[in-house]
N, C-alpha and C positions, 0 to 999 in steps of 0.2 A: 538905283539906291546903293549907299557905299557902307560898308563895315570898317570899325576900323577895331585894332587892341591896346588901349592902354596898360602896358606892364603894369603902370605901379597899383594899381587898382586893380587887375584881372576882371575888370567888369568890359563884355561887349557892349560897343556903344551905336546906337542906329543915329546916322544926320540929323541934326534938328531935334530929336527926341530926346527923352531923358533915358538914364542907364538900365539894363535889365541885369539884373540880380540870379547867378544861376545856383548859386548855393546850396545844400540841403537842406528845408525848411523841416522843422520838428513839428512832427504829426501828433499828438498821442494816442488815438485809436490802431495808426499801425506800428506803433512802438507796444503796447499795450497786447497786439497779438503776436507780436515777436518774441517777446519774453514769456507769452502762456505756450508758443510753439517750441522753444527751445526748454521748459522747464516740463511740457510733454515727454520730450527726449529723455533730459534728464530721470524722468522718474521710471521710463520704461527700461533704461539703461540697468539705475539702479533694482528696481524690482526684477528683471531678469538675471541680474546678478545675486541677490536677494534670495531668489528662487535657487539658482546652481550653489549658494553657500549651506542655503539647507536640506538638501540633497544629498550633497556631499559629506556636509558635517554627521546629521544622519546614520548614514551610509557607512560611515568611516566606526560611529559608534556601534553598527549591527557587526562588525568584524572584529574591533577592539575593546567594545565594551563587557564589561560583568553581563549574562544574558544567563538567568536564571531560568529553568526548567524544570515544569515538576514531576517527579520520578516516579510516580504513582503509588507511593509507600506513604504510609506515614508513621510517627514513632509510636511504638505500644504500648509508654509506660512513660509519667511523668520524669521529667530532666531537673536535677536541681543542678546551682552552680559548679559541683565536683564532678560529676556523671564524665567520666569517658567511652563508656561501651555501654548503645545502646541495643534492644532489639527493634525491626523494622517490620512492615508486613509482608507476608511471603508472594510471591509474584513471581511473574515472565524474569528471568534473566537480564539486567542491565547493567552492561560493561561499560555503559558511559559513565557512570556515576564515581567507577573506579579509575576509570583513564582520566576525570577532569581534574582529579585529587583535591576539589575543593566543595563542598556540600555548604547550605545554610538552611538551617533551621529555624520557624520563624523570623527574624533580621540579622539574627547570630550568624558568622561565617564562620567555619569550621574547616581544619586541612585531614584529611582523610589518612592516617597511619596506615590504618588496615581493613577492608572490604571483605566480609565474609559473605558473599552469597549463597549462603545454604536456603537447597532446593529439592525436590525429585524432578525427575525426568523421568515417566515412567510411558516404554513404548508396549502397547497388545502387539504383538508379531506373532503370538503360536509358538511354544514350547522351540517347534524346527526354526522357529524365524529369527529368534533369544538366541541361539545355539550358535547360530551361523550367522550372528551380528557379534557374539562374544570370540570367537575364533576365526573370524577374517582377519585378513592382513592391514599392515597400517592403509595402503596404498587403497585399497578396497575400501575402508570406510571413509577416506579421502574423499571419491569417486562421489561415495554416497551423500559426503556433507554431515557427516555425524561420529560420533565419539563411542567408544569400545563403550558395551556395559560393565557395570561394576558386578552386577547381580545379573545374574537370569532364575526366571522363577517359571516353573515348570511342574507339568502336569504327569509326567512321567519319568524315570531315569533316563540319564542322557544315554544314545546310543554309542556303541563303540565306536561305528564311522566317526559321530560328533567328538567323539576323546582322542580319536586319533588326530583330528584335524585342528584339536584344540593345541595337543604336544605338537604337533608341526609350525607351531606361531609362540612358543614357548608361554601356553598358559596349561593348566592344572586344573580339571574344572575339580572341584569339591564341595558334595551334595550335604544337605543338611535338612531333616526332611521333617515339614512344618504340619501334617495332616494327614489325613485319609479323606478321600473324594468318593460316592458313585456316579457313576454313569446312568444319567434317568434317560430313558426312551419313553421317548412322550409324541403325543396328536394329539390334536386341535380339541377343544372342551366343546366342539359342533361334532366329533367322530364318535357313534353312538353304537357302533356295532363292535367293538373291538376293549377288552380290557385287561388280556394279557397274552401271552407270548410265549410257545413252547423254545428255548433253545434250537431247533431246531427249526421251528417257524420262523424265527429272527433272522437265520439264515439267507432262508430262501427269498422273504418278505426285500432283505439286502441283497441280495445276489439274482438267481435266473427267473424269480416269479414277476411277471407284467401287469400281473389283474391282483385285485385281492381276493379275484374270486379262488385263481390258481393256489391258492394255501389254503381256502377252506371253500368248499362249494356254494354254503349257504352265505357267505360274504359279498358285497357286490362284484357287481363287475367292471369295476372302477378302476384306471391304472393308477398307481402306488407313483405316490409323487414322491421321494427321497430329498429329507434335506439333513447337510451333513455339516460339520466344520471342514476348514481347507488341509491339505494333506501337513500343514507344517504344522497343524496343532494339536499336543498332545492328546485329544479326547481322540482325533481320529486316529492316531498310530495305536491306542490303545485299543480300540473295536474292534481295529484291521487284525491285530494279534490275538484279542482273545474271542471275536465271533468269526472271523470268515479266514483263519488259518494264514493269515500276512497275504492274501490274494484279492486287492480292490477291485481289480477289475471289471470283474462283472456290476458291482456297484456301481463306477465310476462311467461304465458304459450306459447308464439311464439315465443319461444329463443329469442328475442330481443338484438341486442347489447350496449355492455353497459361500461362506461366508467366515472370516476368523472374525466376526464379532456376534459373540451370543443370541444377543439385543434384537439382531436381524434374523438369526436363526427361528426366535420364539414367534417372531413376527409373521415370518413364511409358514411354519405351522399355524397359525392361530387363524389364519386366512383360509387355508385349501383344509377342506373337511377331509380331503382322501388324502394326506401327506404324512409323513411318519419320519422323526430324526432323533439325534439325541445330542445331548452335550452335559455340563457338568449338573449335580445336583444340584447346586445353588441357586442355577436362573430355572429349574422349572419352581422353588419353592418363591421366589420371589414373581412368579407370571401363573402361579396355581389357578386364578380367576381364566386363565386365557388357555391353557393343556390341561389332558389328563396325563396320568404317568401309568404306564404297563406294567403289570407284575410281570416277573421272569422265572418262569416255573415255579407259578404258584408262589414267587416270593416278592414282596412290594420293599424298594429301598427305602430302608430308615433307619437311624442312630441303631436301635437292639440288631435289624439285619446285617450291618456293613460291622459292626464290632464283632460279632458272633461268626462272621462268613460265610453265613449262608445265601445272602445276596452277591450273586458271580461278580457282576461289575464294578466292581471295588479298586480303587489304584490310589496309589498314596503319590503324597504330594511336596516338593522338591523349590528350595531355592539353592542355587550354587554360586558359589564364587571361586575364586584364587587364593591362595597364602599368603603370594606375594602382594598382589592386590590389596588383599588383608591387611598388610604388616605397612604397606607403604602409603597405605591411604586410610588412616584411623577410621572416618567414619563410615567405611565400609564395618570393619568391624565393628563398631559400636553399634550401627545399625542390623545384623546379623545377628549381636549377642540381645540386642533390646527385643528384636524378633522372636527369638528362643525364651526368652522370660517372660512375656505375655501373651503366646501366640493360644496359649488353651483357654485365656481368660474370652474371648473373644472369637472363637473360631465356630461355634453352637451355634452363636448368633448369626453367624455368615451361613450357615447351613452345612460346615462338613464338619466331621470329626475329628478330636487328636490324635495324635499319634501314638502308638503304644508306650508303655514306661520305656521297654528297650529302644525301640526309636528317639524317644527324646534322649534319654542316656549317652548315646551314640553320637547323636549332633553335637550335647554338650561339649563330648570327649574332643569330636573331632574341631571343635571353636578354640578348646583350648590348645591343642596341639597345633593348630593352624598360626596363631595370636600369641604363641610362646605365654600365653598368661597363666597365673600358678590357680588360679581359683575362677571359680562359677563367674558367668559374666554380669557384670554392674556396672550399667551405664545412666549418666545425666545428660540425656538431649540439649540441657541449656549449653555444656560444654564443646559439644562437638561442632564440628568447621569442616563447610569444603558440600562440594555438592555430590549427588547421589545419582545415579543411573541406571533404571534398569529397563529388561525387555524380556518379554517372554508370554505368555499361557495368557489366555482372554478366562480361563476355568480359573487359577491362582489371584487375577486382579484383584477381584472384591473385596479377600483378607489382608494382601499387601497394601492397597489403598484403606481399609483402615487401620493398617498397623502406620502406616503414614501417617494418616489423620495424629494419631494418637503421640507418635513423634515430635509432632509440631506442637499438639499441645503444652507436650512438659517441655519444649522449650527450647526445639530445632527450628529457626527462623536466622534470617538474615541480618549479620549484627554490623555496626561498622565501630571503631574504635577510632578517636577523633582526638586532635587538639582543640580544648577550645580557644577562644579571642584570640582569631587569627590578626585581626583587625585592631586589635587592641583591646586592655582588660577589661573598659568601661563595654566590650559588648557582651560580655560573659551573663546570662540570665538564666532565670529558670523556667521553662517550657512544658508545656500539661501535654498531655497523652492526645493521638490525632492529630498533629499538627504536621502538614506534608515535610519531607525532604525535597529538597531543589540540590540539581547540579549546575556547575556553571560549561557552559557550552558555546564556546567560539566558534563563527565558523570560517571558514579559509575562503579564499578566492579559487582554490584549486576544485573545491569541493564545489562551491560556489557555480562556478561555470562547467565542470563536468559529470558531477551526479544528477541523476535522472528521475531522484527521486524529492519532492518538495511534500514534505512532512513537518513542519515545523514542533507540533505535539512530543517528536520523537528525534528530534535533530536532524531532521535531512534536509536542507537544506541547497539541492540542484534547481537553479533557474532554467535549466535548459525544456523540461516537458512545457512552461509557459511562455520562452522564447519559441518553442516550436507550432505550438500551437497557434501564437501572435500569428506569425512566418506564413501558414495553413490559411489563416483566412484572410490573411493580407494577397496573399497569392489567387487564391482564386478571386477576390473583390478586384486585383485588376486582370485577371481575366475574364471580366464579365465588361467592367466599367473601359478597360483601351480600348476593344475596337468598337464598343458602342459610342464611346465618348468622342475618339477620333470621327469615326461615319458621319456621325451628325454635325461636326464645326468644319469637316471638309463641304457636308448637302448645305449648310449655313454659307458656311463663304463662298463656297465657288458654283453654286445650282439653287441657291433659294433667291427669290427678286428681295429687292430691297424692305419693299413693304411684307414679304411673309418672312426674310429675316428679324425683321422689327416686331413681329410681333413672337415668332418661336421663341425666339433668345429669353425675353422675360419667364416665358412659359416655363423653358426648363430651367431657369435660373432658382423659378419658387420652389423647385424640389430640394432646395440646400434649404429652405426656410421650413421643410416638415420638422418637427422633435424627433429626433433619434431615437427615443423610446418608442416612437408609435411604429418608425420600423424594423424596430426590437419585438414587436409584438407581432406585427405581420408576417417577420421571418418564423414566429414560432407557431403562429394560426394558421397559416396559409403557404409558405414555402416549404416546411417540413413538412406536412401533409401529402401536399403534393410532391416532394422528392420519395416519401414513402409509398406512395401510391405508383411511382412508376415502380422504385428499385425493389418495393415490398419492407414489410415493415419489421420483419426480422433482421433488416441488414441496417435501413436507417435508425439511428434512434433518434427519440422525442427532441431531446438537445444534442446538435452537432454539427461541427464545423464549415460544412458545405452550404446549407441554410445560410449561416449569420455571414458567410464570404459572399452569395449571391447578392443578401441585401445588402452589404457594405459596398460593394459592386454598384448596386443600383444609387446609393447613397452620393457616392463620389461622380457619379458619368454627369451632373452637371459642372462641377469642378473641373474635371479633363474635357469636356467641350468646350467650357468657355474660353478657358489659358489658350488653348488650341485653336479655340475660331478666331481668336484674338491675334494668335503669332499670325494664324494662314491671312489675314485680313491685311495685318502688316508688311505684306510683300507688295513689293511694287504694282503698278497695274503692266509697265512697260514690260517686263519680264514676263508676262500671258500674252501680250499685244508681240510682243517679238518670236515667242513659239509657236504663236498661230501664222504669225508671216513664214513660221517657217513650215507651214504645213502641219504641224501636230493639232492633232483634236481635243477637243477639251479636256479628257481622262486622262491623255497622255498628259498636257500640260499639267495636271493635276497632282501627278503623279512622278514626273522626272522634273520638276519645274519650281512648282510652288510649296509639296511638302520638303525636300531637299533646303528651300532657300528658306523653311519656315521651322529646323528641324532642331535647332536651339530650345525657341519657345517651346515646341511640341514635347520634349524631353525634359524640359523644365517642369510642365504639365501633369508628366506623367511621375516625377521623383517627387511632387509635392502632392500628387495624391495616394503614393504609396505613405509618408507619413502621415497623411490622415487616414488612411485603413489603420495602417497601425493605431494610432493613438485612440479610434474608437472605441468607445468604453458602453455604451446604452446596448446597443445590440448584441453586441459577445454577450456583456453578462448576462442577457436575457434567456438568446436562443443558441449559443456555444453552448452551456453546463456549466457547474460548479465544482471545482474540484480539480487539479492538477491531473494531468495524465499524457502521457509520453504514447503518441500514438499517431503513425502516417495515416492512418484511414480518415478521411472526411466524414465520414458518415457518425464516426463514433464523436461520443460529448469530449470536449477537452477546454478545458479553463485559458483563458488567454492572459498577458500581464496586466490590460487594463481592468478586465473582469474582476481576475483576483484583488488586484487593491480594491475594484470597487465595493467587492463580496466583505474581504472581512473588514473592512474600516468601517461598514456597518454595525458592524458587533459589539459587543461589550470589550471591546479590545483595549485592556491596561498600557496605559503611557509606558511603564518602563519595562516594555516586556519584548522578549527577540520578535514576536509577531507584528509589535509598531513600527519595530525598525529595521525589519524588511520587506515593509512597505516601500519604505524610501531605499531599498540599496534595489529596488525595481524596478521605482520610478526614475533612480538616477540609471540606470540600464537602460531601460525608455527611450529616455529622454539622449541619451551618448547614439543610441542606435538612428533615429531621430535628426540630431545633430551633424549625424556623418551624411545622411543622405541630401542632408540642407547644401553640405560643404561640398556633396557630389555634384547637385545640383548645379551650384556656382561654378566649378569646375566646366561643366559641361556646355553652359551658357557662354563663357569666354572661348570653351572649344571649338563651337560649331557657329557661335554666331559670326552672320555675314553684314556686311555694311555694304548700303546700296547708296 
């Protein structure tokens, strides 16, 4: 039979027959599914595209855009349109609000001229603790992390050591003396045998006697539990001096307990029937239900005994400052002179007494002399600026905390002075009382990727505790899931027969078809339990990171088998048929032969199951914890990136607020983290793979 070709037709023609026709004939069923195949493409193109625009855009808005914050203040007094200086509520110190220079007030945005943070800072340290925080060196309170006091308020006169050390750092301490104190020596309201105290039994009861019986025979014979204040605080340098001759010693030698907080002192009495301490009058009248108080030969402390002197333990009571201090930081002054002009009105009710007329006389002289001011001090809290510091005597707190109190009321609070219609005039409004202040707060990329802390409430703003945490359980889910994953697609391909291959592979395939929730829930019912029960349960907690890596581990080992039985299956068969000719046994060939020639795929396996660890979101958020935390221990809880988006996009989380749109500047971290391992992956596939 003969062919022949007609050019001018291009149709082949058989002998005798008519012409066949080779042309493309139009289908439309397979034209029909070319065009839904290629508009597949098209839209997963676009929608992945789609996706990285709003990521990005997003993303670009949580770093560039207005990201209001609310300051935890809000205004304390109706705003009409004129209002430039208002007062705020008093609080924690924020320096954000002043470094963003731009606040808005209900929709109003405001540019911030002047930030007055008035505040106290008031530390209990013990008279010695005030003293030797007021007259450290810069360098020294550097160390510490904290700032000179303005005030020390004190339970005794300062010592000469402490004045000498104060001129050696060129400050002046200058005393100003707010009271008279006693010293009650008090037991437990359960100690029924004891109700008052020779001078001399006070002694002993402090110093060389063991028993109670040792000071009176008919007393038990119970040892004398001693609770005392710590040596830096004024009540105790005052006992040491006026009962046991400046020699603790012997006190100090009966373990005594010991505490610079009252609170705890009245506590340790109130508890041991046989204990015996003192501190200032004030906390045994306010814990009277909980001590009794000892007379002291025959005299019981009270307003007639400590004014008259016939009660011994009497000490007056001391705020000091600087001059300079004074003169270069007005509301030191102001607050020293507001001190001095109401400190009697209120001092009864704290439980100590004033000061004598010469006493008071004396401070006023020495305010004025200090203040260069010509007359008596007159001060308006609403005016003064600038914040306050003090430290000293746990005995003085109670009065200076409510001369504070009273401070604020007339009208020491944190004010700011503002332009308004920063934005233009039409946003100029008038605004009722209560209404929060917002700062605006950008955050950087610098901060972004090297702060550790992710707070967003308070502007912190570090991915890196929920990049680490990802890392943590991503790390251990493929050290659970490779050499499990691998084991089984090597016993699959190279040691299972054909039929118990056929039947595993599905087997473990259905483990990718469980809900990630359910083993989100296993990891926290059942792996932490049992990670606790070996490690103990002080060490593991309930949520944390080692759990939710195991299950993710288990999650992914059908993933890295299968990629992996699949590459080792893809090997030739002659390449096993040719290493056995040459003598090798089947592990060897296993092993130098088939994973080497199959080691593309296998690595491919393993970078596409590290991105599904990472991107796991059901498990972390279940059995990881809630909550950012920057921490190498697995055992502890720590929030991962998918968890946290998953955590608060459940919330009531407002559209236009830094917490929606850093969502997305962690999703698009994710998602870039994600990305690279895909681009490693392809890297590595062209690196290693072999053609047979």
């Amino acid at each position: 039979m003969r062919y022949q070709l007609k050019e001018s037709t291009q149709q082949l023609t058989l002998s005798d027959k008519r012409p066949l026709n080779l042309t493309r004939q139009f289908k439309l069923h397979e034209t029909a599914i070319q065009v839904a195949l290629f508009a597949c493409g098209l839209l997963s193109i676009f929608t992945t595209l789609g996706i990285i625009l709003v990521l990005g855009n997003e993303s670009i808005a949580f770093f560039t855009r207005d990201q209001w914050v609310n300051s935890n203040r809000a205004i304390l007094s109706d705003m009409d349109e004129g209002t430039t200086v208002f007062a705020v509520e008093p609080g924690k110190a924020l320096e954000a609000v002043k470094e963003s220079g731009v606040i808005r007030v209900g929709q109003e945005i405001m540019e911030v001229h002047e930030f007055q943070n008035n505040q106290f800072d008031i530390a209990v340290l013990g008279a010695g603790g005030g003293f030797k925080r007021f007259c450290a060196l810069d360098v020294e309170l550097a160390e510490l992390g904290v700032k000179r006091p303005q005030i020390v308020i004190a339970s005794r006169p300062a010592k000469q050591s402490e004045i000498d050390r104060c001129h050696s750092v060129g400050v002046n301490p200058l005393a100003f003396q707010v009271g008279t104190d006693a010293l009650a020596i008090t037991v437990s309201a359960d100690h029924d045998f004891i109700s008052e105290l020779s001078f001399a039994e006070l002694r002993q009861v402090f110093g060389e006697a063991e028993l109670w019986s040792d000071v009176r025979p008919d007393w038990p014979r119970e040892a004398i539990q001693l609770v005392i204040p710590v040596e830096d605080n004024g009540a105790f340098d005052f006992f040491v001096e006026a009962v046991i001759a400046n020699d603790p010693a012997a006190m100090l030698a009966k373990d005594p307990i010991m505490s610079e907080d009252d609170n705890q002192l009245v506590g340790s009495i109130h508890r041991n029937p046989y204990a015996i301490g003192f501190f200032g009058y004030t906390y045994y009248l306010a814990n009277r239900e909980k001590l009794r108080i000892l007379r002291l030969n025959e005299v019981e402390p009270s307003a007639a005994t400590v004014e008259d002197g016939s009660y011994a333990l009497t000490r007056p009571l001391f705020i000091y400052s600087d001059a300079d201090i004074m003169r270069e930081q007005p509301q030191v002054k102001a607050f020293i002179g507001y001190n001095l002009n109401h400190v009697n009105d209120i001092i009864a009710d704290i439980g100590y007494l004033p000061p004598s007329a010469e006493a008071q006389a004396k401070a006023r002289s020495e305010w004025l002399r200090a203040t260069g001011a010509a007359d008596t001090p007159s001060v308006n809290p609403a005016k003064v600026s600038g914040p306050l510091i003090v430290a000293g005597s746990s005995t003085l707190f109670p009065l200076t905390e409510r001369i504070t109190e009273l401070f604020v009321d007339d009208g020491y609070l944190p004010r700011f002075e503002v332009r308004r219609g920063l934005r233009g005039e039409h946003t100029i409004a008038p605004h009722r009382a209560g209404l929060a202040v917002e700062y605006n707060d950008r955050p950087t990329l610098l901060e972004f990727f090297t702060n550790t802390n992710w707070i967003p409430a308070i502007g912190e703003f570090g991915v890196i505790p929920l990049i680490n945490a990802t890392l943590m359980t991503s790390a251990i889910a493929m050290l659970v899931a490779l050499p499990l994953g691998l084991g089984a697609a090597v016993y699959l391909s190279e040691y299972a027969s054909p039929r118990v291959r056929s039947t595993l592979k599905p087997v473990l395939e259905i483990l990718a078809g469980i809900p990630t929730v359910v083993y989100g829930y296993f990891a926290l019912t059942f792996m932490t339990p049992l990670l606790r029960g070996i490690f103990g349960v002080e060490v593991v907690n309930i949520y944390n990171t080692a759990s939710a890596g195991i299950v993710v581990g288990i999650l992914i080992i059908p993933l890295v088998s299968s990629m992996s039985e699949d590459a080792l299956h893809a090997v030739p068969q002659a390449l096993r048929e040719a290493s056995y000719g040459l003598g090798a046994t089947k592990l060897e060939t296993v092993i130098k032969v088939v994973v080497p020639a199959a080691l593309s795929g296998i690595l491919a396996a393993f970078i596409v199951a590290v991105s599904r660890a990472i991107g796991e979101t059901m498990i972390v958020a279940i059995a990881a914890g809630a909550g950012p935390n920057f921490s190498f221990n697995p055992f502890d809880s720590a929030e991962t990136m998918t968890g946290h988006i998953a955590r608060i996009s459940g919330g009531d989380l407002s559209y236009d607020s830094i917490d929606y749109n850093s969502i997305f500047a962690i999703g698009l971290t994710l998602f870039l983290m994600t990305f690279s391992l895909n681009v490693l992956s392809r890297v590595i596939i062209s690196r290693f793979r072999e053609a047979y």
